[in-house]
N, C-alpha and C positions, 0 to 999 in steps of 0.2 A: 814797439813792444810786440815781441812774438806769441808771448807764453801768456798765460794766467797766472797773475800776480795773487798769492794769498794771501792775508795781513794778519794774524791775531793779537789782540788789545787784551790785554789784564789792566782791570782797575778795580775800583773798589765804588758801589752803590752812592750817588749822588757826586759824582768828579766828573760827570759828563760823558763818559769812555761811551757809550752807548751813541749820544749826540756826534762825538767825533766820528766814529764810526759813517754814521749817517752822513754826514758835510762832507767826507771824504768820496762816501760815492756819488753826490752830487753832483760834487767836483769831477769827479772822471766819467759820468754820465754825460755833463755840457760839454767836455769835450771830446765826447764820440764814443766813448768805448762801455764794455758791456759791463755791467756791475749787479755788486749783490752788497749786503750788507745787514745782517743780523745779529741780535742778542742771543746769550748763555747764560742763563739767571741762577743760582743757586738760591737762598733765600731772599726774598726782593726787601730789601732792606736797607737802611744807608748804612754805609760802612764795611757792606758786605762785600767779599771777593766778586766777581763776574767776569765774564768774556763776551769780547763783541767780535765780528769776522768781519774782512771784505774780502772777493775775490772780484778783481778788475780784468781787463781780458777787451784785447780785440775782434772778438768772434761772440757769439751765443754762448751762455754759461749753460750747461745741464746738471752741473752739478749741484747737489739741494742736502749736502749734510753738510757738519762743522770743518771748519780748516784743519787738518791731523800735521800737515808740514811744512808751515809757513815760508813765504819768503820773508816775512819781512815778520818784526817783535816787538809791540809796539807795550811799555810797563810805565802805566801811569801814576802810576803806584808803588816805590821801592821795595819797599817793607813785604810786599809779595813775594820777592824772591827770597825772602827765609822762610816762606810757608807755605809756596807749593810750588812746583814743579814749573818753570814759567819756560825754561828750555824743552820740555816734550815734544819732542816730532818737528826738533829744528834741523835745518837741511844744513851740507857744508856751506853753503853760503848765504845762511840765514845774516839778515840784519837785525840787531836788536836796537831799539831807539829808550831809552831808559830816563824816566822825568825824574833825576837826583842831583843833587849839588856836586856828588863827587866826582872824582878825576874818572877819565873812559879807562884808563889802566888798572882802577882798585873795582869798577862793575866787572871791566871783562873777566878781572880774577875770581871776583863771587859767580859769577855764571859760568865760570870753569869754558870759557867760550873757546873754538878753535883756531885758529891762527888765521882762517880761510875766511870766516865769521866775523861781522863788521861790526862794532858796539858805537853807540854815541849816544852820549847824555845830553841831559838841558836842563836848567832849573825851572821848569816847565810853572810849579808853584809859586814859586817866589816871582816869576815873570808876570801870574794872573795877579796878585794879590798887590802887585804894583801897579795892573794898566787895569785889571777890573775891582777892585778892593777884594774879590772872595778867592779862597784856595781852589779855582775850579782850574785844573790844567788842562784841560780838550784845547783849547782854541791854540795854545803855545805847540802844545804835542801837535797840532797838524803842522803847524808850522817845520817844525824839526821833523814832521815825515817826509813831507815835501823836498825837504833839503837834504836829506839821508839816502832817499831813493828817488828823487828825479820822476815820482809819477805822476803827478799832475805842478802844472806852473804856478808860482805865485800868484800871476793877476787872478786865472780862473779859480784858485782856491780863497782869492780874497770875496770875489766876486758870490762866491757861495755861502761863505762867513754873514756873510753883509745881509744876503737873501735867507739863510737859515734863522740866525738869530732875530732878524728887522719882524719878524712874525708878530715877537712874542716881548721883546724889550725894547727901552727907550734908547735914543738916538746914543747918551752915553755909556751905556752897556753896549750896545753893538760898535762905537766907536773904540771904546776900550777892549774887544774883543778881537777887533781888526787890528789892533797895535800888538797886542798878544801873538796874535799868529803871526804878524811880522817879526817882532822878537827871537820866535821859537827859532824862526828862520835862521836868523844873525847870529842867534848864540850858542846853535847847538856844535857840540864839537866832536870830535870821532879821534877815538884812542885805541 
């Protein structure tokens, strides 16, 4: 990787998006490269819209404001893109990664995406609520970033899953966490 990768995350207060964020620089932290990773809080509240950023980068980051034109688009939350603007300051060849059931042809159409512009969904929800019993899709959506953009490898992103969450929950949340992210992996698809 030459360049400085940007990321921005839309989700909504209590879905993790904040957490993903974090695991994802972890992940490209242990394996060498330079990272950032921070929240965009509008009201802190669950349910609430929010943004999270990474920029990843084989060099010193200097830069210290919000992502304005992501490479990569990460919507952990569908229902966002009827209600704001989730394309702003996306480049020709933005990736969007979209946690929805529907086909990558009926997102790319609602994002009015470009042709140049790479979409790929996952049922990100329905994956947690099967391997951790809650609607929390971070752990899946890293999975399908990983696998959309090639930025850090499964084992090290498993490897961080395992170390983020082992802090704070029992063996099977963090096990059913780790199958999550696997999943997101497997099942995300690009339309």
């Amino acid at each position: 990787m030459e360049k400085t990768i940007e990321i921005r995350w839309h989700g909504r207060g209590g879905q993790g998006t904040v957490t993903a964020a974090k695991v994802l620089a972890d992940a490209c932290l242990s394996g060498g490269r330079h990272v950032q990773a921070f929240p965009e809080y509008g009201p802190e509240r669950a349910g609430a819209p929010l943004r999270a950023y990474n920029r990843i980068s084989d060099h010193v980051i200097r830069m210290y404001c919000p992502v304005l034109h992501p490479n990569v688009i990460c919507i952990a939350d569908a229902t966002l893109i009827d209600g704001i603007n989730v394309t702003e300051g996306a480049r020709e060849d933005s990736i969007f990664v979209v946690n929805t059931s529907k086909d990558p042809k009926e997102i790319r159409e609602k994002l009015n995406a470009k042709p140049t512009q790479k979409v790929f969904t996952v049922d990100a929800t329905k994956i947690a609520l099967e391997c951790i019993g809650r609607a929390l899709p971070n752990a899946s959506m890293l999975g399908a970033v990983s696998k959309a953009t090639g930025i850090v490898s499964m084992d090290v992103l498993l490897e961080n899953v395992k170390k983020s969450f082992g802090k704070k929950f029992s063996q099977k949340i963090i096990d059913g966490n780790l199958e999550a992210t696997k999943r997101g992996y497997e099942e995300v698809i690009e339309g």
